[in-house]
N, C-alpha and C positions, 0 to 999 in steps of 0.2 A: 787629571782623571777625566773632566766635561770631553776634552780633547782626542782623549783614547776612544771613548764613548761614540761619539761625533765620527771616527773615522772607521769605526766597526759597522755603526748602521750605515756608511757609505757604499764598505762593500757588502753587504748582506745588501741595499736596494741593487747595486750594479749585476751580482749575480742572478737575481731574480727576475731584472730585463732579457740578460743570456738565457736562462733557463725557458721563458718565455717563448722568447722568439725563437728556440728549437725546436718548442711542441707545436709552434703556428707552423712549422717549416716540413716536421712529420704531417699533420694534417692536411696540407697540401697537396701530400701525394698517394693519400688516400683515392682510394676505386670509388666510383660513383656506385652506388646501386639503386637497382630496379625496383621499388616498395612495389608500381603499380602490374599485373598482367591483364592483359585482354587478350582472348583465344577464340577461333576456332575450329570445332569440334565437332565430328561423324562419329556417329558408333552401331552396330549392328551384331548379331545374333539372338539369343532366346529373348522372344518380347510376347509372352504370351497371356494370355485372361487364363488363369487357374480358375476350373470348375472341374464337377464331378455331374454329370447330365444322367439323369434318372435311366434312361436307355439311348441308344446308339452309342458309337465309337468314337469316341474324342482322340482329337490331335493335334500335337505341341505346335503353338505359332509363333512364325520369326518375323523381325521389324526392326527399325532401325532409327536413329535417335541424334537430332544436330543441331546444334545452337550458337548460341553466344555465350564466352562467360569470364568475368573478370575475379580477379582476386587481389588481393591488398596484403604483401606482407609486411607486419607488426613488426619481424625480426627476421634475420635472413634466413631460417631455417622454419619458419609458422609463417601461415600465412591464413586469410578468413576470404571465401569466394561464393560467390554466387552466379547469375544471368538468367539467360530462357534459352529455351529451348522446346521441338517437337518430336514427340515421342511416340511410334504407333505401336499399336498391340494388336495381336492378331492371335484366333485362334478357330476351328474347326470343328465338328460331329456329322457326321454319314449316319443318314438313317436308309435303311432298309430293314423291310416287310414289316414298318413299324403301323399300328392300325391305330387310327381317329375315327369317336364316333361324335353325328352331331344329330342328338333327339329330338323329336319335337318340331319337326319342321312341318311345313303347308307348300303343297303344290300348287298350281293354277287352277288346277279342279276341287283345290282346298283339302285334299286327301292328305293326313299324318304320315309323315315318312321317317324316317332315322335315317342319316346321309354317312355312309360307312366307306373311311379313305383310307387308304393301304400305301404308304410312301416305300416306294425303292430307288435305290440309286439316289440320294435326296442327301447332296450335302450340301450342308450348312457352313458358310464362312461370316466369322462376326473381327469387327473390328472399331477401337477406338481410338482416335486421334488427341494427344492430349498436350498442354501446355504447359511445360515443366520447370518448374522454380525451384532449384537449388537452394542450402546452403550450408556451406562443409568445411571442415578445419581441415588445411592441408599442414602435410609433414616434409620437407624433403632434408635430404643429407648434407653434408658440411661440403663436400665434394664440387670443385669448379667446374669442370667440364662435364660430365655425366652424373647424374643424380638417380638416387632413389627415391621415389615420395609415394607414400599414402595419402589418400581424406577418408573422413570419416563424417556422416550427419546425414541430412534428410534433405527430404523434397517433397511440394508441395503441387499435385498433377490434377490438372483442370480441363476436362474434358472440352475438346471442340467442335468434337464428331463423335457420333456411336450407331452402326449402320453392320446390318446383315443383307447378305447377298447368298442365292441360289444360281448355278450354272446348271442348264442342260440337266433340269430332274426329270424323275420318271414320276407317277400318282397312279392308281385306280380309285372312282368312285363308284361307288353305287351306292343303290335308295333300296332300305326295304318299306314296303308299301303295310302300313298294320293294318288297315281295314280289308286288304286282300290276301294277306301273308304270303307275300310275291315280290319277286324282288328285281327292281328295273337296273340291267347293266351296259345297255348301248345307245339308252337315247341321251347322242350326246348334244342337241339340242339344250336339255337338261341341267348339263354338264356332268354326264355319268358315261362312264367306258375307260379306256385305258389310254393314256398320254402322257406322251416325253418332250425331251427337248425344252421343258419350261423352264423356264427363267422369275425370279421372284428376288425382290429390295425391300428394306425399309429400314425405319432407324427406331433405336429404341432408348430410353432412359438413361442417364448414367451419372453418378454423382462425383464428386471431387475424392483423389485419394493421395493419402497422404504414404509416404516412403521410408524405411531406415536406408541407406546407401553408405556404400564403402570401394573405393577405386584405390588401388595400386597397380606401377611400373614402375615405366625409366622416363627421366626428361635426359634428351639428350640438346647441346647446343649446336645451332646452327653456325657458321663462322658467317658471319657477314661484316663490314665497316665499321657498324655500333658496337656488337656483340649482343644484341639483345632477340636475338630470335631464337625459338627453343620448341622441341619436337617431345610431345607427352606419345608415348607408346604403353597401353595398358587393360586390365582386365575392370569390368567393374561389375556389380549387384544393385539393383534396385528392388527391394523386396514392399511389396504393399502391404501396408498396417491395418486397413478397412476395407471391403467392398464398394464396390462401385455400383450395386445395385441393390435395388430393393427387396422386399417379399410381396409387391404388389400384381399376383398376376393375371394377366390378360388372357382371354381366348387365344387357343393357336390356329383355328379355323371358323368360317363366317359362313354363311349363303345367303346369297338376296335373289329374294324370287323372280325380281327384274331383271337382274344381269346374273344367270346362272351359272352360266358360263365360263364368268371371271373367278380365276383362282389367284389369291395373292394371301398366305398364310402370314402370319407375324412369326417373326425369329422366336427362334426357343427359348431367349434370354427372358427372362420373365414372362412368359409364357406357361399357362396349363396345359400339364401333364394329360387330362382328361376336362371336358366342356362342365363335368358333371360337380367336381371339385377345384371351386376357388383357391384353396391355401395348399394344393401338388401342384408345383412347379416340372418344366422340364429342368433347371437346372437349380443346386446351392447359390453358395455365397458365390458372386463373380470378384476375383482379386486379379490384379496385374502386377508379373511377376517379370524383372527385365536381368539379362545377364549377357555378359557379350567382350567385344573389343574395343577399345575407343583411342582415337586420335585426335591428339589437339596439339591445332599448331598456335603457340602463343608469341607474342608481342611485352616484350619490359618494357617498362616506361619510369624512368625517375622521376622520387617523388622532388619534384621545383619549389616547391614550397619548404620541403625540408634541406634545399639545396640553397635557398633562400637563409633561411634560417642559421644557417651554417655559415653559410657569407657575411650575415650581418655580425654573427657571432666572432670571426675573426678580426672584423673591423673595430669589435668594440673592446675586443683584446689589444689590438692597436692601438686605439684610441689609450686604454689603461698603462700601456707602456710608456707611449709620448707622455702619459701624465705622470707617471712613474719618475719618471727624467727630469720633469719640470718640477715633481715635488723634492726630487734627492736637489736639485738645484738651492730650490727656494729654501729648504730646511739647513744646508750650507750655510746659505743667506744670515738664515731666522739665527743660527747658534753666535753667530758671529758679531751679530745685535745683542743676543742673551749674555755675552760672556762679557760685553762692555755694558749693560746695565745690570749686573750683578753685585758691585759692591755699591752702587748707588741705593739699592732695593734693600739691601742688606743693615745700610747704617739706618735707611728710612723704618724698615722692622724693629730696628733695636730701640729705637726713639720711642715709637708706636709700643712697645712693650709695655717701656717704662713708666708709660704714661698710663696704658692698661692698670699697670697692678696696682698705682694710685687711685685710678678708678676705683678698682674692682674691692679696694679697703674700706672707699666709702660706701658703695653701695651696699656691703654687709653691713655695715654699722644701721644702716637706712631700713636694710629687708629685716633687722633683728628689731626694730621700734614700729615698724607696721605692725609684725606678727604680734607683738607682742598686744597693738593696740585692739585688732581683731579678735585676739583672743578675750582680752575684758568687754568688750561688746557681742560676742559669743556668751559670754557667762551672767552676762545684764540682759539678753535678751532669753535664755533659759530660765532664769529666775521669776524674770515676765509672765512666762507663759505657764510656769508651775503655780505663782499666785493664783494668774484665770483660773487654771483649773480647778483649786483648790476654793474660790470662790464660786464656779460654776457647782460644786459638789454640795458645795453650803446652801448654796439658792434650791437645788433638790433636792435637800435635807430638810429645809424650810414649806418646802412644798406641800410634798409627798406627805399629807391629812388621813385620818379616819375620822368622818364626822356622825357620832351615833343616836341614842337614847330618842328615835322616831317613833311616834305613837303606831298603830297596826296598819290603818293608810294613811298616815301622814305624809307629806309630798316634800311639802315645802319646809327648808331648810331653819332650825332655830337661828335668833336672833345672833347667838354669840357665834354660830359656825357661819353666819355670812360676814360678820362683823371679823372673821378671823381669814377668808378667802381675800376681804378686802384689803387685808395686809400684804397678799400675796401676788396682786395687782403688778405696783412696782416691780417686783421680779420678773414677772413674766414679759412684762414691757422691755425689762432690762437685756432677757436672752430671747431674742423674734423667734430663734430656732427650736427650741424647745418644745416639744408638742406632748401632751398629758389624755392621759387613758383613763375616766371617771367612770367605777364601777357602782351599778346599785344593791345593794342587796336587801331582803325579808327575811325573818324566822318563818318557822315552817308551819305558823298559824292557815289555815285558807291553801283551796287547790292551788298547781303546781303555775295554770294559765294565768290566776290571777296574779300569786306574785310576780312571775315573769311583768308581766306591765306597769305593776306598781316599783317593783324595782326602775325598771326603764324609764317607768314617770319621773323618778328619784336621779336618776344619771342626768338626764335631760334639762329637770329642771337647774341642778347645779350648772350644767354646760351652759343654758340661757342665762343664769346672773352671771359670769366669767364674760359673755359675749356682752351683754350687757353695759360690763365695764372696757367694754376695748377691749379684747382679745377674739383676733380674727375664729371664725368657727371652725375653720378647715385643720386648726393646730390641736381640736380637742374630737375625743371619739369616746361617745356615752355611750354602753353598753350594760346590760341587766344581767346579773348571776341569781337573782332569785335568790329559794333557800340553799342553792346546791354548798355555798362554801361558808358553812356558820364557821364564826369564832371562837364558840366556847359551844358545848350541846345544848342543844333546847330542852333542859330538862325545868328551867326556873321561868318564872317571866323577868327576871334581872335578868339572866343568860339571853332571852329573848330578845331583849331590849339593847344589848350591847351587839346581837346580829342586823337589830332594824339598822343599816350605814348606809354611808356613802364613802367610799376610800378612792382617793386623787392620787394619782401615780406619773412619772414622769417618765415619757416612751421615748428612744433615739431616734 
């Protein structure tokens, strides 16, 4: 039977090295794949700042959007990417025959004027430049040569520029004069009269925004030597979740009496509507809104490390087969050994038995004359400690006194009741632990204060002859009940007289 046994697990291990080295042998010719991409990427169409401008004509602005951008995929079909990238936004409002008034002004001759400006032909181009942080779950198809993919997440856009520009505008200003009510329109010394062709810059405020974003197309593959080059053709959405700007707005016109001349407005982008009112803007919430085409040419890269990882992993599958072989060896070996010291083991057990069960006779004989002797010293030391206790119950039976027949303030204890405490000495020596509660008591002769202390004088002083005789103080506690707890009514002076006590009790 050992033998049939022995030659079953021989081929059960021999199959298991075959089966082995077939799946190391599929594995082999396994495709490498691409975990890592790195891309880049143009994109261009709608990149425009959403607003809604109190007056003038707004219009839609286009820009265009290029980066870097890697992705890592998880599995061949998900993947998680990110990079940077620059992103412009651009958008527009034409004013014409829009009127600015600016009050309160002082001439050179210090005369009050109101400076009243009339924009035509006055457009406005605003744009921000921003730094775009991706990061998005990409999807694509099972498909080897041409793919479909989605992504789907956000971006994080940080402005690096925010800058309005005017081309070749037209202006009139004039001054009305209040203290003449007349009104100056050509001295352009001034800066009053009519003028084109200006030109006007500046930059204005712009906070961080944040993005929902969603791109789909095709990845199509490049054929080259690796196969790892690949052409993203597709649509995308960057919708912004916040404003870029504030409600803090600024003058949209200025005059210095020094330099009258010079005309240079601030953009409309937070900007007042009127000099008169701080919180009218020329424009709402600014949002940047991107949608368009986008091209990315990306780069696979296998992940090495998991390519690593795979390589040591067959080796170590090698490694398990050479051991495989060396152990179906050895365990050949070992049976061949086992099957020649089996009847040696066999007669050595049967010896070792019978020499056991001889044991195993005396030793009951042995564990039944222990038990049994525990058990009478079990039943001798129970009987011990039922004595104590029924001697400890004695010695508190002994104790526990009423000592009475005290004259009205008599204190100190008759002759025969110390003469009877002193009996009681030796006990309390005998149990250290024992500690006793001596109460005094009065009939209800005399106020309530008095007896209170003449009882306490009574507890007290029995406590001092008990201390007296050796019994530490701290085991005894004198306390006074006064008349509260007679023993018989105070209606006799006998009844009285068997209230005047002192009663000794013994506390756990």
């Amino acid at each position: 039977m050992n033998r049939i046994i022995t030659f079953m697990v021989s081929i059960a291990l021999s199959l298991s090295v075959c089966i082995s080295a077939d799946a190391q042998a599929r594995r082999s010719k396994k495709k490498v794949e691409l975990n890592h991409e790195i891309s880049l990427y143009g994109a261009g169409g709608l990149s425009n700042l959403s607003y809604r401008p109190a007056t003038g004509d707004k219009a839609i602005g286009f820009g265009i959007d290029a980066g870097l951008g890697y992705t890592y995929f998880i599995k061949p079909q998900w993947g998680i990417g990110t990079g940077a990238g620059i992103a412009v936004f651009n958008a527009s409002t034409a004013l014409d025959g829009f009127k600015y008034e600016l009050p309160d002004l002082v001439d050179y001759e210090n005369d009050v004027f109101v400076l009243h400006t009339t924009f035509d032909a006055w457009k406005e181009k605003q744009r921000i430049t921003t730094l775009m942080i991706p990061l998005m779950l990409t999807y694509r198809s099972e498909e080897e040569e041409n793919r479909f993919y989605v992504s789907v997440g956000g971006k994080a856009g940080f402005p690096l520029a925010a800058s309005y520009r005017v081309n070749n505008g037209a202006v009139t200003k004039k001054a009305h004069l209040i203290k003449y009510d007349s009104w100056a329109e050509t001295q352009q010394f001034m800066g009053f009269g009519s003028f084109t062709g200006l030109d006007s810059k500046g930059t204005f405020d712009a906070k961080p925004a944040f993005f929902a974003s969603v791109e789909a197309g095709m990845q199509w593959k490049v054929k080259t030597p690796k196969n790892n080059l690949f052409l993203y053709v597709g649509a995308y959405l960057d919708y912004g979740l916040n404003p870029v700007t504030n409600n803090e707005y600024r003058p949209f016109l200025s005059w210095d009496p020094d330099a009258p001349r010079d005309f240079n407005p601030s953009g409309i982008v937070n900007a007042r509507l009127n000099d008169a009112d701080a919180s009218n803007g020329f424009t709402d919430k600014v949002t940047p809104v991107a949608a368009g085409l986008k091209l990315r040419l990306a780069f696979g890269i296998a992940d090495h490390v998991k390519e690593k990882r795979q390589k040591q992993k067959q080796q170590e599958e090698k490694r398990k087969q050479q051991a495989a072989e060396q152990a179906e060896r050895q365990f050949q070996q070992a049976e061949q050994r086992r099957f020649a010291a089996e009847e040696i083991k066999r007669k050595r057990e049967e010896a070792e038995r019978q020499k056991l069960i001889e044991q195993q006779q005396l030793s009951a004989e042995e564990a039944e004359r222990q038990r049994l002797t525990e058990q009478e010293s079990t039943f001798q030391r129970l009987a011990a400690e039922e004595a104590e206790i029924s001697e400890y119950r004695k010695a508190v039976k002994e104790i526990e006194r009423t000592y009475a027949e005290f004259t009205i303030d008599q204190i100190e204890m008759n002759p025969s009741a110390r003469a009877d405490l002193d009996k009681k000495i030796e006990l309390l020596q005998r149990y250290p632990n024992m500690h006793l509660l001596i109460e005094g008591h009065t009939c209800n002769i005399g106020g309530h204060a008095k007896n209170v202390r003449v009882g306490q004088r009574r507890a007290d002083y029995a406590k001092q002859y008990l201390v007296n005789k050796g019994v530490a103080p701290e085991r005894i506690i004198a306390v006074t009940k006064a008349e509260t707890e007679p023993l018989v009514p105070n209606a006799s002076e006998n009844n009285r007289r068997k209230n005047r006590r002192i009663e000794i009790k013994v506390v756990e």
